[in-house]
Backbone atoms as SQL, in Angstrom:
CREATE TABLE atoms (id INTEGER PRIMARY KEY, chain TEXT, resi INTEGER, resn TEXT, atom TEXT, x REAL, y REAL, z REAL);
INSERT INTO atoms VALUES
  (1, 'A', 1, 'UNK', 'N', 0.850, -1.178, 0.000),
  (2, 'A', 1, 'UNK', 'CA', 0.000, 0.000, 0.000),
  (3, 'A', 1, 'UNK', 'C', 0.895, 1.240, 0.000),
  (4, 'A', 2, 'UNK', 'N', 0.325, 2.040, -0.796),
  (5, 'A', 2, 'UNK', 'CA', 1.677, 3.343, -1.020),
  (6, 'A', 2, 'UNK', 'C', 1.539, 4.228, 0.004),
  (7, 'A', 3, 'UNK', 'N', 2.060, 5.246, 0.777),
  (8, 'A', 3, 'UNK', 'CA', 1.558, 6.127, 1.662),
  (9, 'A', 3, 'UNK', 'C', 0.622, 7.248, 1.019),
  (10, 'A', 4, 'UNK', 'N', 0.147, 7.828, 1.807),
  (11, 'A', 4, 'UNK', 'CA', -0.947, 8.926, 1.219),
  (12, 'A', 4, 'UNK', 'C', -0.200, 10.213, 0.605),
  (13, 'A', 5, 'UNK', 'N', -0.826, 10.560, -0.471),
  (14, 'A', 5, 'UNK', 'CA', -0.318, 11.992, -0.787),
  (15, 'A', 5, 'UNK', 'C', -0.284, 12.851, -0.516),
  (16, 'A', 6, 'UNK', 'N', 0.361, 14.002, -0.738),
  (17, 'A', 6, 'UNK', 'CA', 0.115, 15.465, 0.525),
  (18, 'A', 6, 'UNK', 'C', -0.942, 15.873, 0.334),
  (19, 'A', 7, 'UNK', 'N', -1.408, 15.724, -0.949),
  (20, 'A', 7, 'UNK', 'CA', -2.894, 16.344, -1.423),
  (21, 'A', 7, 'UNK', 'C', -4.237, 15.662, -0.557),
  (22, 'A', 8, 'UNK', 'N', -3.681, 14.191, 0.062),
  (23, 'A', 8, 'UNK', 'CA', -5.366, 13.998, 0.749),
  (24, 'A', 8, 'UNK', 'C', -4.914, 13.602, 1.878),
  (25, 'A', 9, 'UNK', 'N', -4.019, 14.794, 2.717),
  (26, 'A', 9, 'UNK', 'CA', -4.078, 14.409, 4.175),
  (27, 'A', 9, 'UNK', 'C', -4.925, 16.170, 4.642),
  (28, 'A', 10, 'UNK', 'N', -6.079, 15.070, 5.663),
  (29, 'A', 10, 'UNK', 'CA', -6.879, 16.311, 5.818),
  (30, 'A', 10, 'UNK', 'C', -6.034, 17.848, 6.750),
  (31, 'A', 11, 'UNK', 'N', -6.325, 18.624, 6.781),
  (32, 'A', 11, 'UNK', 'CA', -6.173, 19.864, 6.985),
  (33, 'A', 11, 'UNK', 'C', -6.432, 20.105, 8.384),
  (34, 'A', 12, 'UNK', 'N', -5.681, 20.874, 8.987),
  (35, 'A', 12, 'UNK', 'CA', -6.819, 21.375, 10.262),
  (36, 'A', 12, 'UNK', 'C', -7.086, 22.681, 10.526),
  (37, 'A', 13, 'UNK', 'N', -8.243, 22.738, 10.419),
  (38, 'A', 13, 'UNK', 'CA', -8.459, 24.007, 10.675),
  (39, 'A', 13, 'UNK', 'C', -8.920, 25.081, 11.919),
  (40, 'A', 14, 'UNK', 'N', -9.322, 26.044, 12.072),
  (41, 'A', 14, 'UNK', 'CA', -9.464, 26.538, 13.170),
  (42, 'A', 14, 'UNK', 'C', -10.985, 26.164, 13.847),
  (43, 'A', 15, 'UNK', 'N', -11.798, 26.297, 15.303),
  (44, 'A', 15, 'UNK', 'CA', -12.782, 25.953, 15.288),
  (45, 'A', 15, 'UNK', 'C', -13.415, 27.783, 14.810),
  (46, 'A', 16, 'UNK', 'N', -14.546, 27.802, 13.671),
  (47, 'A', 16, 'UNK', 'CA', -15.098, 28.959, 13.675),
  (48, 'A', 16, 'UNK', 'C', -15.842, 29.775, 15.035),
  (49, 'A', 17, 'UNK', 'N', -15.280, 30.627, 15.278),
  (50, 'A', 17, 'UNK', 'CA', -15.744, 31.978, 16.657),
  (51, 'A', 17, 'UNK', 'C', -16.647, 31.666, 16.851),
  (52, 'A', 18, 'UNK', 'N', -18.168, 31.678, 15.676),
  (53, 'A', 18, 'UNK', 'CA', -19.330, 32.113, 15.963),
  (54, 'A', 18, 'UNK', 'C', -20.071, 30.261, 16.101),
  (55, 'A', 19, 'UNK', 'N', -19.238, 29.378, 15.979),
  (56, 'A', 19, 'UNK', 'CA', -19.885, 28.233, 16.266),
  (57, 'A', 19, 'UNK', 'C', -19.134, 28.228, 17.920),
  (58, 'A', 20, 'UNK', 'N', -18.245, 28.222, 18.154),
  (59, 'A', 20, 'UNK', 'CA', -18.205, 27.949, 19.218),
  (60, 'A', 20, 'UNK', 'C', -19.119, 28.998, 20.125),
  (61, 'A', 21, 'UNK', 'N', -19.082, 29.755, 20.116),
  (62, 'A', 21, 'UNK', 'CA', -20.133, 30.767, 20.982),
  (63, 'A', 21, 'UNK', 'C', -21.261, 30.177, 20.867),
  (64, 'A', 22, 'UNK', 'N', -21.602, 29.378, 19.521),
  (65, 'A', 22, 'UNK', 'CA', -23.194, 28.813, 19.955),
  (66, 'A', 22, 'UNK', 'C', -23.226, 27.534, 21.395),
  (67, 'A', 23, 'UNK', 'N', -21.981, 27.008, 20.785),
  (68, 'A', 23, 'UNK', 'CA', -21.524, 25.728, 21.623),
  (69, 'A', 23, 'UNK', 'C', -21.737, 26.252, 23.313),
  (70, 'A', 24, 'UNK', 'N', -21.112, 27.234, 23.196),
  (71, 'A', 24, 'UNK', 'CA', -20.747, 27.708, 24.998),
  (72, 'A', 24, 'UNK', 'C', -21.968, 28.578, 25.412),
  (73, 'A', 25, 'UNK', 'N', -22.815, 28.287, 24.564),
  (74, 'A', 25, 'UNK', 'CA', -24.216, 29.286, 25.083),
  (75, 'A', 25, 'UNK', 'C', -25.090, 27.967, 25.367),
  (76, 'A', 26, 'UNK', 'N', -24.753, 27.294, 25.368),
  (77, 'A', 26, 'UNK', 'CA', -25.345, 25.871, 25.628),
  (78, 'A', 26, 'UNK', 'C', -24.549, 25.251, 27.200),
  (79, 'A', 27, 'UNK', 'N', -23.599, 25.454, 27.485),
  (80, 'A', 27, 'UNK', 'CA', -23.148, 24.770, 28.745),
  (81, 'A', 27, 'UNK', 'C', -23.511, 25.702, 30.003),
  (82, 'A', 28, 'UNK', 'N', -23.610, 24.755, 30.939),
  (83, 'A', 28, 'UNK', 'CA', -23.992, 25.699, 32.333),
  (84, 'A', 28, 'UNK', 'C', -22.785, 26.947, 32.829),
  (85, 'A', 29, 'UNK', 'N', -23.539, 27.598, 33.519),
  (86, 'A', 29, 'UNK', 'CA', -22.959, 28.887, 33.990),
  (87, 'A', 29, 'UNK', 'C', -21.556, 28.185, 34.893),
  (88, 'A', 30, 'UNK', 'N', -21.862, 27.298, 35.550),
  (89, 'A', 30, 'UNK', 'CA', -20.483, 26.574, 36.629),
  (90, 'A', 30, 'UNK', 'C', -19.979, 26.096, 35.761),
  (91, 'A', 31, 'UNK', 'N', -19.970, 25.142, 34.999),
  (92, 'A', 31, 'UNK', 'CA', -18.762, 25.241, 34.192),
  (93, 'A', 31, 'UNK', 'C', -18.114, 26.125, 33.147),
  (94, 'A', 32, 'UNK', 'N', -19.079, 27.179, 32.652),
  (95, 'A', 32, 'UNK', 'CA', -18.498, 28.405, 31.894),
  (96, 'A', 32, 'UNK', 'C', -16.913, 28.991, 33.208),
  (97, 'A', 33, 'UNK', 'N', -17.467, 29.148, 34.560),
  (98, 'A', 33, 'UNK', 'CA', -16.445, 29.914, 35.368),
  (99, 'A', 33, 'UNK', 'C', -15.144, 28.375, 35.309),
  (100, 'A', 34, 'UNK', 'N', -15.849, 27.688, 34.917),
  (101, 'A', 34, 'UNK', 'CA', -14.376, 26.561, 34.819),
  (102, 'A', 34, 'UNK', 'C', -13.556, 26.915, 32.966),
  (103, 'A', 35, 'UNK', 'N', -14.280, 26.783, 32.217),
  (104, 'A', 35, 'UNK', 'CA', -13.637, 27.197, 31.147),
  (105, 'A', 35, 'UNK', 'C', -12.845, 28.487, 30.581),
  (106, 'A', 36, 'UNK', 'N', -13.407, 29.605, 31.823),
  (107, 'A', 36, 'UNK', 'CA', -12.630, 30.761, 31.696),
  (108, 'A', 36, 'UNK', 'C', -10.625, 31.041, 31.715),
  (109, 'A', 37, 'UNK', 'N', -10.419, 29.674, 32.638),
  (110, 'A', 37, 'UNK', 'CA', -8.942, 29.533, 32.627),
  (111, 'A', 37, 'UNK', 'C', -8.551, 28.853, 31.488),
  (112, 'A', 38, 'UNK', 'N', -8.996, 28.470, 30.593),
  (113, 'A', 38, 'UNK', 'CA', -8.668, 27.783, 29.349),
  (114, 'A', 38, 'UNK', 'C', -7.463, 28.098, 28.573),
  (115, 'A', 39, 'UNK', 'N', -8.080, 29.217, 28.140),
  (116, 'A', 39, 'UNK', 'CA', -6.940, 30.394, 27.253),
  (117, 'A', 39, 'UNK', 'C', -7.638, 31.706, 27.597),
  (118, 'A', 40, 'UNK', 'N', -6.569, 33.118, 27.110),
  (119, 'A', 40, 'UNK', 'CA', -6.774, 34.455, 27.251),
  (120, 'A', 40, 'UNK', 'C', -8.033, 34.556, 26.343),
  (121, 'A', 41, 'UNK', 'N', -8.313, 33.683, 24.850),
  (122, 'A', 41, 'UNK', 'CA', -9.562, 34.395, 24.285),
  (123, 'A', 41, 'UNK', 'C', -10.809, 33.814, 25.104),
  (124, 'A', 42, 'UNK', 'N', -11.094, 32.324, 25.435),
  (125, 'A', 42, 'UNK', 'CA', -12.089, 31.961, 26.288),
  (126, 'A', 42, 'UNK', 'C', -12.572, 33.280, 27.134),
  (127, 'A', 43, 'UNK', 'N', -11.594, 33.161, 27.935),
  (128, 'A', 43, 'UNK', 'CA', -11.596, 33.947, 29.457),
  (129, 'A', 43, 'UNK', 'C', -12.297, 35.238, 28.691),
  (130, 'A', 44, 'UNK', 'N', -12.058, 35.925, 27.842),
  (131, 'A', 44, 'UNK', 'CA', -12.759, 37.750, 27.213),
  (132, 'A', 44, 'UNK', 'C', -13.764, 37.167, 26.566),
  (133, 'A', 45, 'UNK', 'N', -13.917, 35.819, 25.879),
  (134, 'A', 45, 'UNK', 'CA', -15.592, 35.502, 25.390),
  (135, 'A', 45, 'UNK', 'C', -16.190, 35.593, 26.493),
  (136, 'A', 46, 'UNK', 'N', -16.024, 34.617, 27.241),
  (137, 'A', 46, 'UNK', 'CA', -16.893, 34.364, 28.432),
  (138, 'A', 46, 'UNK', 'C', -16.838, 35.703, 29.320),
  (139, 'A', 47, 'UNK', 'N', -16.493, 36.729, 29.339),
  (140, 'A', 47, 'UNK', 'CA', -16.321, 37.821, 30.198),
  (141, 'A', 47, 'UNK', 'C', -17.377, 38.882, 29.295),
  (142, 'A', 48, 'UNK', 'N', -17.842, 38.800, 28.100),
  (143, 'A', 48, 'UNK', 'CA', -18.034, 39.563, 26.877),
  (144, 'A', 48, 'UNK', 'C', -19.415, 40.198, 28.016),
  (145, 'A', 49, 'UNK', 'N', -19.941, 40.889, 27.666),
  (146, 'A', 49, 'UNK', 'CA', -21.003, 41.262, 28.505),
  (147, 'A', 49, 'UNK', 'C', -22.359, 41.168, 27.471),
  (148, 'A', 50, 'UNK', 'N', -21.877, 40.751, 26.012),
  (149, 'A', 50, 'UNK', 'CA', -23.159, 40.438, 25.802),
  (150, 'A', 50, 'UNK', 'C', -23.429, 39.472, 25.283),
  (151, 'A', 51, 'UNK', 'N', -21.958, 38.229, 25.377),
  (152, 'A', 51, 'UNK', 'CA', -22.183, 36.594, 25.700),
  (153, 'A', 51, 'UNK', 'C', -22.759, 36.587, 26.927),
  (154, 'A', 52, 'UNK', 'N', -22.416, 36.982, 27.849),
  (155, 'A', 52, 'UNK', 'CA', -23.193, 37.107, 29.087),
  (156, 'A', 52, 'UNK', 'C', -24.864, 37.397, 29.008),
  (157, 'A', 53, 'UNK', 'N', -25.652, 38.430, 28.572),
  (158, 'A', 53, 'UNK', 'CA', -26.554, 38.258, 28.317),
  (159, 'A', 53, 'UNK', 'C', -26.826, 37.606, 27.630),
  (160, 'A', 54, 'UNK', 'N', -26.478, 36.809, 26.633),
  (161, 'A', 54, 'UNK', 'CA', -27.133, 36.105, 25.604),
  (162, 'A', 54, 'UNK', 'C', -27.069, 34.618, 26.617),
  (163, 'A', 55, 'UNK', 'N', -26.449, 34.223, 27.164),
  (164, 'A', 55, 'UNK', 'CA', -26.610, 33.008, 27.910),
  (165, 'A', 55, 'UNK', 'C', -27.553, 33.030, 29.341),
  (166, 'A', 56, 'UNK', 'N', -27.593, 34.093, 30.181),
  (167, 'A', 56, 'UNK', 'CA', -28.924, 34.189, 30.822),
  (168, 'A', 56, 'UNK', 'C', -29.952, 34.392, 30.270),
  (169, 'A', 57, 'UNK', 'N', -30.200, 34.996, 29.247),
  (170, 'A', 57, 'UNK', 'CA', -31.370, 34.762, 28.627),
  (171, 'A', 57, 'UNK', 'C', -31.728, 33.193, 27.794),
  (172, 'A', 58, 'UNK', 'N', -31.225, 32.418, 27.703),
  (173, 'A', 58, 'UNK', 'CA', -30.992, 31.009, 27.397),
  (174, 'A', 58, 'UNK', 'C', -31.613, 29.949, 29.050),
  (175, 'A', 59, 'UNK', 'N', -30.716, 30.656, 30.135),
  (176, 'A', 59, 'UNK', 'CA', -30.386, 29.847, 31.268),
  (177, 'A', 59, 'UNK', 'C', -31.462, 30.614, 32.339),
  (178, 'A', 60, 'UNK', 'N', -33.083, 31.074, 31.919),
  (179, 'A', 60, 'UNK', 'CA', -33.756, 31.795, 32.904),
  (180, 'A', 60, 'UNK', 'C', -33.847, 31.155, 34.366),
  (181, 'A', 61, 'UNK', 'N', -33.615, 29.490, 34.536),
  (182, 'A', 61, 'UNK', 'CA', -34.659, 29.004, 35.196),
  (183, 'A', 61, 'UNK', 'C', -34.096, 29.499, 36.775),
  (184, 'A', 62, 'UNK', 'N', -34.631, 29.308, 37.616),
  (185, 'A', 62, 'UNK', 'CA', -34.868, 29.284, 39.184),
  (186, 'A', 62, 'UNK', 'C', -33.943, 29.279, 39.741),
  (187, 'A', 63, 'UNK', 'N', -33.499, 29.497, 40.710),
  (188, 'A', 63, 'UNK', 'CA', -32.560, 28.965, 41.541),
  (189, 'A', 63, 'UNK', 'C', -32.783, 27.982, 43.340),
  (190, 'A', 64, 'UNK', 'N', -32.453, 27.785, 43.751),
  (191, 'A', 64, 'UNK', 'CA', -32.955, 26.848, 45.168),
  (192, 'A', 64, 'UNK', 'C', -32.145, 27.140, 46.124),
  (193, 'A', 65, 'UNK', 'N', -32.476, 27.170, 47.339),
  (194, 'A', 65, 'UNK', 'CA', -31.904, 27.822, 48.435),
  (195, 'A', 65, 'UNK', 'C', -31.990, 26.819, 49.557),
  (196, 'A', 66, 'UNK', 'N', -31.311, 25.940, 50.097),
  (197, 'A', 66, 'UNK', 'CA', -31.305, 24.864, 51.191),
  (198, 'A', 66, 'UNK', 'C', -30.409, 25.279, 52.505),
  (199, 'A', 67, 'UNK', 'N', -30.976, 25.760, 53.773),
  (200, 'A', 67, 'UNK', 'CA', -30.481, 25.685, 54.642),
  (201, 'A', 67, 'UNK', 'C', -30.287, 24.997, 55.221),
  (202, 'A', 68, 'UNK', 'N', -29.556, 24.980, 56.601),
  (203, 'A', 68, 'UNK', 'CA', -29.230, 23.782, 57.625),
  (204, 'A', 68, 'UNK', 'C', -29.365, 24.076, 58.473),
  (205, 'A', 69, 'UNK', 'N', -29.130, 23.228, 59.691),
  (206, 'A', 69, 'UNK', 'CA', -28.818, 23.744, 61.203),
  (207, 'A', 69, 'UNK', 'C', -27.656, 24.153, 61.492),
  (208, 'A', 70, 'UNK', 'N', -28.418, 25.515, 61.870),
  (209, 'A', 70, 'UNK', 'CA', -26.973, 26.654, 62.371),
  (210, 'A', 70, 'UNK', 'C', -26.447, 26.670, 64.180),
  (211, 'A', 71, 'UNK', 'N', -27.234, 25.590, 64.631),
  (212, 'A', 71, 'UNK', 'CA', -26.719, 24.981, 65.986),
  (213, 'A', 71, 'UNK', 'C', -26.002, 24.234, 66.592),
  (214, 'A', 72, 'UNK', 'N', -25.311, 23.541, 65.097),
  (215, 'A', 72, 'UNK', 'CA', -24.271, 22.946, 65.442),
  (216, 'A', 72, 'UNK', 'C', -22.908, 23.542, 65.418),
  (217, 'A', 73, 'UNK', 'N', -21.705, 22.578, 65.853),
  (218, 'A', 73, 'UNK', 'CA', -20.878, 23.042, 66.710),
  (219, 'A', 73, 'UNK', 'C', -19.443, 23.130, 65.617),
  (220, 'A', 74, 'UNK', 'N', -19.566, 22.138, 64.874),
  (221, 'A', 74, 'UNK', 'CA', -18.996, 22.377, 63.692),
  (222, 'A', 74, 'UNK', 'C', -19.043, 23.587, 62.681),
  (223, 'A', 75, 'UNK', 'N', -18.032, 23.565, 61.552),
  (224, 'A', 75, 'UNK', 'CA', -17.975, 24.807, 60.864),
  (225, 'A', 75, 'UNK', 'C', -18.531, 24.203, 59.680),
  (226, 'A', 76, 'UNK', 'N', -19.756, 23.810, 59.729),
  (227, 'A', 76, 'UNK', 'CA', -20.350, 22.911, 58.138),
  (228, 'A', 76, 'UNK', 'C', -20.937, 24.079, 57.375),
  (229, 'A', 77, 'UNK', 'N', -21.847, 23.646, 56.195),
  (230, 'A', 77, 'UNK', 'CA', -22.271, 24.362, 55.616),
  (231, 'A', 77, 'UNK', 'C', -24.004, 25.449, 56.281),
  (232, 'A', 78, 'UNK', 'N', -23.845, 26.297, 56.208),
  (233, 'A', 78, 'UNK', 'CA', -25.181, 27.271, 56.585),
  (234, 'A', 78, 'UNK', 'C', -25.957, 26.895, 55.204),
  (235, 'A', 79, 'UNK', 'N', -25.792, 27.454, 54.290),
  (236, 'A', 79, 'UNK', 'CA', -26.841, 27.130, 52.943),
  (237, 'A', 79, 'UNK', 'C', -25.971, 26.496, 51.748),
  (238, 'A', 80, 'UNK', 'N', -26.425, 26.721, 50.875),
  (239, 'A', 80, 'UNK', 'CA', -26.578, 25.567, 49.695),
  (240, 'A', 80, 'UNK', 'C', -27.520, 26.757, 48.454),
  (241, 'A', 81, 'UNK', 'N', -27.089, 27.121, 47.478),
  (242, 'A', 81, 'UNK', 'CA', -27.807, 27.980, 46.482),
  (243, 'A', 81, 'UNK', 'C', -27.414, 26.901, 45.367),
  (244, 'A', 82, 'UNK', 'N', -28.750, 26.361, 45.069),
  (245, 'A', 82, 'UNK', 'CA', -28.676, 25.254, 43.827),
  (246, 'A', 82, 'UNK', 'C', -29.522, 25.592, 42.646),
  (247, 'A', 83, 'UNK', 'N', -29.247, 24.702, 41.353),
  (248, 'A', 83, 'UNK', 'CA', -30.189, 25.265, 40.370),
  (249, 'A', 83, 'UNK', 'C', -31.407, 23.725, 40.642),
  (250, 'A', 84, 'UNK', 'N', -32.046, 24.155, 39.662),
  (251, 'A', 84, 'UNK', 'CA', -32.954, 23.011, 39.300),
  (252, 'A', 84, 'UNK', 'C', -32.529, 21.663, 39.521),
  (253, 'A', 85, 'UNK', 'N', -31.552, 21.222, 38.681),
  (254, 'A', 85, 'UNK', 'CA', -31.060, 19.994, 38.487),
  (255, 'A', 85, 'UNK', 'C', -30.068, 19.493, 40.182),
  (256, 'A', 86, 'UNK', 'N', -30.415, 20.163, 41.138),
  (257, 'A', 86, 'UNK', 'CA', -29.823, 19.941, 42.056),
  (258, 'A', 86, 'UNK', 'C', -27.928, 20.141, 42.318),
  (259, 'A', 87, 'UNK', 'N', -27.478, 20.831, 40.943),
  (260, 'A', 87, 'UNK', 'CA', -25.686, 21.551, 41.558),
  (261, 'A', 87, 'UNK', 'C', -26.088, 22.190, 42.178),
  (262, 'A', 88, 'UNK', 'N', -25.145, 22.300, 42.751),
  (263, 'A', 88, 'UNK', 'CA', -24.410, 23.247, 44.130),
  (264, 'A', 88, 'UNK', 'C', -23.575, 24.054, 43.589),
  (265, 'A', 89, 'UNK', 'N', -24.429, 25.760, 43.124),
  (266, 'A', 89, 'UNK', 'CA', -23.637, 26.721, 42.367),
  (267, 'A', 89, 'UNK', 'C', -22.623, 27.208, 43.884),
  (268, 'A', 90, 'UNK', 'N', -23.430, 27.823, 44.611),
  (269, 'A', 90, 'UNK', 'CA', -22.681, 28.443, 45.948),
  (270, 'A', 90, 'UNK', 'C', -23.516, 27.488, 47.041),
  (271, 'A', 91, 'UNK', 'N', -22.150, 27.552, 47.720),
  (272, 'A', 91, 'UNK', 'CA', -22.223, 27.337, 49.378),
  (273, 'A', 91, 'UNK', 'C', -21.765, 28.030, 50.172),
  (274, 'A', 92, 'UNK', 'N', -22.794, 28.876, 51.203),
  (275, 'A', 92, 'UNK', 'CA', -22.408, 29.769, 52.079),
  (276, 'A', 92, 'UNK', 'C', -22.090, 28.788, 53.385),
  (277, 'A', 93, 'UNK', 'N', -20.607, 28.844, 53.870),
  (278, 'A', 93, 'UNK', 'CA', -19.856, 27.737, 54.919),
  (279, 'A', 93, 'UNK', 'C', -20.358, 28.656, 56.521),
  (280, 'A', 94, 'UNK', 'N', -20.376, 28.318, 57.562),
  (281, 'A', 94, 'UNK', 'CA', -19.789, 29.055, 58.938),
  (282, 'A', 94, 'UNK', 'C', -17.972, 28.466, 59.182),
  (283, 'A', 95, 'UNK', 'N', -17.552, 30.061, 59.260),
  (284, 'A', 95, 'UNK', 'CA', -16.057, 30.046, 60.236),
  (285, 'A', 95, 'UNK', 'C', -16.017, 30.119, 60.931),
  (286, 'A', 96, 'UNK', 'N', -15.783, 29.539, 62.199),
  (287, 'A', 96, 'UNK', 'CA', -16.196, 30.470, 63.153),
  (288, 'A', 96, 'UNK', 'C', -17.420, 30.880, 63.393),
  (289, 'A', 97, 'UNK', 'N', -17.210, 31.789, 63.501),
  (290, 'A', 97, 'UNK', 'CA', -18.391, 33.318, 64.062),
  (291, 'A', 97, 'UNK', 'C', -18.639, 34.032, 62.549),
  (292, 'A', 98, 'UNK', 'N', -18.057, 33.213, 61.459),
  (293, 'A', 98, 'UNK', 'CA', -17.896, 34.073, 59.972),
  (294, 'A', 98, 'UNK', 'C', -18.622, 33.105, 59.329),
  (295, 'A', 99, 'UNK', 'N', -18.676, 33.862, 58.228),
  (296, 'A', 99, 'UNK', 'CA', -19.890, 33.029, 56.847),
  (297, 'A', 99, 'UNK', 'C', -18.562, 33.396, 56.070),
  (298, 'A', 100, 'UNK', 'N', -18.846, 32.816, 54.849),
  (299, 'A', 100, 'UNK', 'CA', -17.521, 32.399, 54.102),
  (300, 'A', 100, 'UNK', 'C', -17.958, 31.969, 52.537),
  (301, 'A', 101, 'UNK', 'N', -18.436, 32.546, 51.899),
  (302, 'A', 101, 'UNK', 'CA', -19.402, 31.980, 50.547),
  (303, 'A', 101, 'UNK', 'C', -17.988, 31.357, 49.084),
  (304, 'A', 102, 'UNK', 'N', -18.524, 29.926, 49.016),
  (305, 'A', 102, 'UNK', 'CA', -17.323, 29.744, 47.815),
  (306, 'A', 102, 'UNK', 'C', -18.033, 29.394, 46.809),
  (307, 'A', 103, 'UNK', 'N', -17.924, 29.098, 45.656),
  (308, 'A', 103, 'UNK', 'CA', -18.023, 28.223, 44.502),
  (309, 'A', 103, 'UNK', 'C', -17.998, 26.911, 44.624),
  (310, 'A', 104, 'UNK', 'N', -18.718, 26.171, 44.649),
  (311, 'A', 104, 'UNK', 'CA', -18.493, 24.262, 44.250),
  (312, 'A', 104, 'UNK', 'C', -18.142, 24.105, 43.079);
């Protein structure tokens, strides 16, 4: 079998801007803040302020709010801010005598 010619080894090309923006208007908001470290252009798409609107207006739905018992003695979690599908966008922790809100 002869090897292939230069003429039919496929090409690669770039992914087109405006498809990927459709692509990333489709994934959730928690992992958009994960894809922002990707590369420098990700990070200014995803920062764009009107990729930003265009994906909350996509992503209207609800959000959920689960508290706990704040009588215990441990530094566990106080709440829980979830979407629909049950992630855990934020968790507000106790420090101490402090609240402490991170990202999951």
């Amino acid at each position: 079998m002869a090897p292939p010619s230069p003429d039919s080894r496929a090409t690669v090309r770039p992914f087109p801007l405006d498809a990927l923006y459709e692509v990333l208007l489709r994934v959730p908001a928690k992992d958009l803040c994960r894809f922002r470290a990707v590369c420098r252009p990700w990070r200014s798409l995803l920062s764009d302020p009107h990729f930003v609107a265009a994906h909350a207006a996509r992503h209207p739905g609800p959000l959920i709010v689960a508290g706990y018992d704040t009588d215990r003695s441990d530094a566990g979690p106080l709440l829980d801010i979830m979407d629909l599908s049950g992630r855990v966008i934020k968790r507000v922790v106790a420090l101490g005598s402090f609240w402490a809100a991170r990202m999951e």
